[in-house]
C-alpha positions in Angstrom: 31.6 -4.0 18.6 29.3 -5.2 20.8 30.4 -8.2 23.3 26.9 -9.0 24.9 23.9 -7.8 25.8 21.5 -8.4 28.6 17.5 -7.2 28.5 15.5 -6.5 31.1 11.6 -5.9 31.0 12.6 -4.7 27.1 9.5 -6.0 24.7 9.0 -9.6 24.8 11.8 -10.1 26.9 11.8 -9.9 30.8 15.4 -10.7 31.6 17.9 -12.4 29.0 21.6 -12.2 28.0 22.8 -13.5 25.0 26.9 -13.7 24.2 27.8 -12.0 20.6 30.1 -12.9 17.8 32.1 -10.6 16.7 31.2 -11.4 12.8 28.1 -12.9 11.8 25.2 -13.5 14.5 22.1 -15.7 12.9 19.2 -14.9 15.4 16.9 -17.6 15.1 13.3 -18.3 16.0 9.6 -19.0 14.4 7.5 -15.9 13.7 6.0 -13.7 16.3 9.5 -15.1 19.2 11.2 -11.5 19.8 14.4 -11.4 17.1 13.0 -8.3 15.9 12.7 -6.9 19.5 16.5 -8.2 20.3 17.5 -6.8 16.7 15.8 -3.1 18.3 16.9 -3.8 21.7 20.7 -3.3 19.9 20.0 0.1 18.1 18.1 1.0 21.1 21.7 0.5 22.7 23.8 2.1 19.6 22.0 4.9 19.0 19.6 6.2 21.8 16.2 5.2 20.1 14.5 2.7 18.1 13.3 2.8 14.7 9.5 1.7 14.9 8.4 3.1 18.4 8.4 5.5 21.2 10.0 4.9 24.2 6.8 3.7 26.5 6.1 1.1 23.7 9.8 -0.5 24.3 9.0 -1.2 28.4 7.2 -4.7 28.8 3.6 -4.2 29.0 2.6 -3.2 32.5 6.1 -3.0 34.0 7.5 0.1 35.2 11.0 0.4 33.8 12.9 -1.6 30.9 16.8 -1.5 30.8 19.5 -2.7 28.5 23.2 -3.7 29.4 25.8 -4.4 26.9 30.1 -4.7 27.5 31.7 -3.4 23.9 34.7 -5.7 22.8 36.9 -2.3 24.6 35.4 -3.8 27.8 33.7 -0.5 28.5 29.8 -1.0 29.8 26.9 0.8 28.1 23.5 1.4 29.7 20.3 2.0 28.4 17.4 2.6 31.3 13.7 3.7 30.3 11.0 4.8 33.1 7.8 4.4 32.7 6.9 5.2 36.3 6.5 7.4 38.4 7.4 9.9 35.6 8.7 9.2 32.4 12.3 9.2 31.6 15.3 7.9 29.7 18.9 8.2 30.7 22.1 6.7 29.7 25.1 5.4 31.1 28.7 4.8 29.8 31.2 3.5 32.5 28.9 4.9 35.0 28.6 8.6 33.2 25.5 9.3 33.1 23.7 11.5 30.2 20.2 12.4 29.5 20.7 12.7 25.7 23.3 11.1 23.2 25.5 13.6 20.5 27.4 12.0 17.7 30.1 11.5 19.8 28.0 8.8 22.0 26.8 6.9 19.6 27.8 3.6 18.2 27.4 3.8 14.4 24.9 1.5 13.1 23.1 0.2 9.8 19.4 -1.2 9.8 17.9 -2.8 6.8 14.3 -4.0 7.4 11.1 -4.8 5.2 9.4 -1.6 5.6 12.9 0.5 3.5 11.2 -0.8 0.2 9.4 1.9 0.2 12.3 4.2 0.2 11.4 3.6 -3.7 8.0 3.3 -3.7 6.6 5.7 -1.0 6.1 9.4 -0.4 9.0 12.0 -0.7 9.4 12.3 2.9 10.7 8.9 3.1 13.9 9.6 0.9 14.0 12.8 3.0 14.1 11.3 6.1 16.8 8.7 4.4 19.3 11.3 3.7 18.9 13.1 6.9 19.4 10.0 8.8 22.7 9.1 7.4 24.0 12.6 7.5 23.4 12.5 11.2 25.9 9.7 11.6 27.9 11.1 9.8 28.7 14.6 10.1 29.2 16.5 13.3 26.1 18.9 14.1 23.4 18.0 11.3 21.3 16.4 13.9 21.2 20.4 15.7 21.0 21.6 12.0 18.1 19.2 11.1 16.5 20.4 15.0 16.6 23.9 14.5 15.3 23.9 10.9 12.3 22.0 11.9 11.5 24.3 14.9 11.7 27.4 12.3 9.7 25.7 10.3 6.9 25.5 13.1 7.4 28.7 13.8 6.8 30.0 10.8 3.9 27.4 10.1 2.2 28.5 13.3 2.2 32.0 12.2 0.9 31.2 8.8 -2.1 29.4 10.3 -3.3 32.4 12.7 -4.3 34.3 9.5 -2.1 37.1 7.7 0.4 38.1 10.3 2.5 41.0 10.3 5.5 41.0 7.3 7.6 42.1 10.7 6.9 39.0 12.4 7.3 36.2 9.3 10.4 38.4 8.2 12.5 36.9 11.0 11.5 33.6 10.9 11.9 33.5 6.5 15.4 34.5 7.0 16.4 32.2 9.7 14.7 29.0 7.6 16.8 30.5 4.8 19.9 30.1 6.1 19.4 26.9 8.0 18.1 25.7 4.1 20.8 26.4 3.0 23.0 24.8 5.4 20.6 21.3 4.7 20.3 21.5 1.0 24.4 21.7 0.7 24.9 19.0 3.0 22.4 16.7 1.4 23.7 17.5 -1.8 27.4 16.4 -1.0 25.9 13.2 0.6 23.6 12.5 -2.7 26.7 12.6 -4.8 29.0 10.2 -2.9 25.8 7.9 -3.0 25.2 8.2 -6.9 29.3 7.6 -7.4 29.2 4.3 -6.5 25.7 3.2 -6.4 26.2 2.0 -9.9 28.8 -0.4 -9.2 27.6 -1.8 -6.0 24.1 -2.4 -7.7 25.9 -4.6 -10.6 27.7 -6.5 -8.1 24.7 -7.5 -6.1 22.6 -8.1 -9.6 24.8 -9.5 -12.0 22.8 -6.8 -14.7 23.7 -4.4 -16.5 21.1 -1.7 -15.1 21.9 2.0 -15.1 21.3 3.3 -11.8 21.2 7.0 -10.6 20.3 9.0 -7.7 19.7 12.5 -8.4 18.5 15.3 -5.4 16.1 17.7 -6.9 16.5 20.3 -4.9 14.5 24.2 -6.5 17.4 25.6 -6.7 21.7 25.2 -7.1 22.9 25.4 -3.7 25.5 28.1 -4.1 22.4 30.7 -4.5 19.6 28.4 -2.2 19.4 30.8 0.4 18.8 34.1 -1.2 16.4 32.2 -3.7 14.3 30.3 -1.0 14.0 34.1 0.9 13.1 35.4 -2.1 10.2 33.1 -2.4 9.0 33.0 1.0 8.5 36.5 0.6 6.3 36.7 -2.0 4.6 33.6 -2.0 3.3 35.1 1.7 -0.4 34.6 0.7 -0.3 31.7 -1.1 1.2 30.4 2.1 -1.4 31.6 4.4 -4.3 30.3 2.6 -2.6 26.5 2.8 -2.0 27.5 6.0 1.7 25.7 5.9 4.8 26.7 3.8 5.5 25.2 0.7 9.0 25.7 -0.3 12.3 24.8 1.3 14.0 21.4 1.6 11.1 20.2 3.7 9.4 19.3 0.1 11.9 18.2 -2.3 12.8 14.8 -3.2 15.6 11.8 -3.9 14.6 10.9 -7.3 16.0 7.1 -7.8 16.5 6.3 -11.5 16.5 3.0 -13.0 18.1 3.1 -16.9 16.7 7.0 -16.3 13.1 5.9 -15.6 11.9 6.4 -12.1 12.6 3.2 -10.0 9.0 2.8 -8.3 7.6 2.4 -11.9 10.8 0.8 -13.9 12.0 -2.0 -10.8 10.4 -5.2 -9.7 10.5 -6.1 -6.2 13.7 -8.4 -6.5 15.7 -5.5 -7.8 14.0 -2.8 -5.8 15.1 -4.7 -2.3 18.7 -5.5 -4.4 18.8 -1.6 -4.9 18.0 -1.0 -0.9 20.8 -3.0 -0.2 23.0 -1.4 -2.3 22.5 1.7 -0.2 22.9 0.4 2.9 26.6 -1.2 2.1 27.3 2.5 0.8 25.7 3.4 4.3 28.4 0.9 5.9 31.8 2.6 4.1 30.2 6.0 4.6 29.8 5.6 7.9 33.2 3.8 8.6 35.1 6.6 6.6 33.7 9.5 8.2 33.9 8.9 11.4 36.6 6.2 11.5 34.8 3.2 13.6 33.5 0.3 11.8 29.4 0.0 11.9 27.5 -2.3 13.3 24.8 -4.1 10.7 21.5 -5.1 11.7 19.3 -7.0 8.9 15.8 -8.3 9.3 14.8 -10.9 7.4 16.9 -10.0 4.5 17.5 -13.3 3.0 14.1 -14.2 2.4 13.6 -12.7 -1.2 17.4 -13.0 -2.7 18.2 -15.8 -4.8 21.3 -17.7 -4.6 23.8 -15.5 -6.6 22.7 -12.5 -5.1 23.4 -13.6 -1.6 26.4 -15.0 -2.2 27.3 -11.6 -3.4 25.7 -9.9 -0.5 28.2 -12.6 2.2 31.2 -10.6 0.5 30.1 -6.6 1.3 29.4 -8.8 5.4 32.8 -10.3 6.3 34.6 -6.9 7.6 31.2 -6.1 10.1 29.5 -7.4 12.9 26.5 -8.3 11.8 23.2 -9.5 13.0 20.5 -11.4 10.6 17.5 -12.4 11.6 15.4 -15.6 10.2 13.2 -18.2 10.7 15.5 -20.8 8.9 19.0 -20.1 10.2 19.9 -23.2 7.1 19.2 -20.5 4.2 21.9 -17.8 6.1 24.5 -20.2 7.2 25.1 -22.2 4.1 26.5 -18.7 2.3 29.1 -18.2 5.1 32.3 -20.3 5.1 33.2 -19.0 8.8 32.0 -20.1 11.8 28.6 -18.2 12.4 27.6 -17.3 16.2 23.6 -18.8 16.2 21.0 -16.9 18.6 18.3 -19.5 18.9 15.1 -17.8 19.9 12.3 -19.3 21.5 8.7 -18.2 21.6 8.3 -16.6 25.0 4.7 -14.5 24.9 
């Protein structure tokens, strides 16, 4: 839990502190005042990096350095710094330890729902991909080096393929070791994919009030017990075929999430209202995922999430909130408030650029 927060030359913001509740925080502002920016300026914190932009987009346009401070309800202090000049650089500091990169172990868990994960229904496979592999690197020790070394094979290999039909002695390596690390992904994802479609179900109903059949199914090429012999299998002879697209086409790189409403495929079966019903859904799973596998409670970020749900189904959504610390941005802090019988910690925002 995070106490407060202070930020310096970070977006929109050249120095500012605000104090944080430890249950429900309404940031408020008009459009276009920074409660996105303080809203990234908190995952920035949690989790090393934000979710929209590199690091030399976070540092206040023409300063050289943005930092972020924050004491956790522990009373330990966190620090974020990011150099823009001389040379680029990020470091971190935690009670005045300082690292240069973050492992699981750093990292505050943390949930974001924002506009733009709509299209975790609607948009291209590697959206879904990039959905799974996200949560499983909150939540299980090493996926994040898994997920690394798996895409660096991948380039390998890639690289290879596009010079123009190498030698079988130099792709054989590099088919084997994307193999195994397959393997290793496709297993992992499939254990996460089938927590998920347990309880989806339910969560979706509770939020709806329908009587929708939901399913999440991971269509992986092959069962995992027999993925990496299989994928090798193919690599091998699909060697040409490879070269002349000049990029490799099998392996968990190109499968998919298929999302299922009453067994038709969500982005052509749900409207918008139950599509961004369905996306929350997922990311209260994310919440009891998260707090069960690594035994801390998540923090819960939500941009403008009110704004589409009627009545019922954010009086539903206030229930799954209570037990987090949660931060919901809006530009009418009246629609949020009114479904919350505690006392709410308000974050006025005013315009400031």
């Amino acid at each position: 839990m995070i106490a407060d927060i202070r930020l310096q030359n970070f977006r929109s913001y050249a120095d500012a502190s605000f104090e944080l509740g430890p249950s429900i925080n309404i940031i408020v502002g008009p459009n276009a005042s920074g409660k996105t920016n303080l809203l990234e300026a908190l995952l920035v914190l949690a989790r090393g990096s934000s979710y929209r932009a590199s690091d030399n987009e976070l540092v206040a346009f023409n300063k050289p350095w943005a930092r972020l401070d924050a004491h956790l309800s522990n009373n330990s202090l966190r620090t974020v710094k990011i150099i823009q000049k001389p040379q680029p650089a990020k470091s971190f500091e935690f009670d005045s330890k300082t690292l240069k990169r973050l492992n699981l172990d750093h990292t505050l868990p943390v949930v974001l729902f924002e506009p733009n994960h709509l299209s975790l229904l609607s948009g291209q496979p590697e959206i879904r991909r990039a959905y799974i592999d996200e949560l499983l690197e909150q939540t299980v020790l090493g996926y994040s080096g898994l997920r690394r070394e798996y895409r660096r094979a991948l380039a390998q290999r890639n690289s290879l393929l596009k010079k123009g039909h190498p030698a079988q002695s130099q792709l054989f390596p590099w088919n084997v070791r994307l193999s195994e690390l397959a393997g290793q992904v496709v297993r992992q994802r499939n254990e996460l994919v089938s927590t998920l479609n347990n309880k989806i179900g339910a969560t979706y109903l509770d939020l709806a009030h329908g009587s929708t059949k939901i399913n999440l199914v991971y269509r992986a090429t092959w069962e995992a017990e027999n993925y990496q012999s299989n994928l090798l299998k193919k690599l091998e002879t699909s060697t040409e075929t490879d070269i002349w697209r000049g990029f490799t086409g099998s392996g968990p790189h190109r499968e998919d999430l298929a999302v299922l409403f009453n067994n038709h495929p969500a982005q052509e079966a749900a409207s918008r209202g139950e599509a961004r019903t369905l996306v929350l859904g997922l990311k209260i799973l994310e919440l009891e995922i998260i707090k069960t596998n690594r035994g801390i409670t998540p923090l819960l970020l939500m941009d403008d999430v009110f704004s589409e749900l009627d009545g019922a189904r954010r009086r539903a959504l206030t229930n799954y909130l209570k037990p987090y610390q949660t931060f919901i941005t809006t530009t009418d802090a009246d629609v949020v408030v009114q479904n919350f019988t505690e006392t709410c910690n308000i974050l006025p925002i005013v315009k400031h650029y």
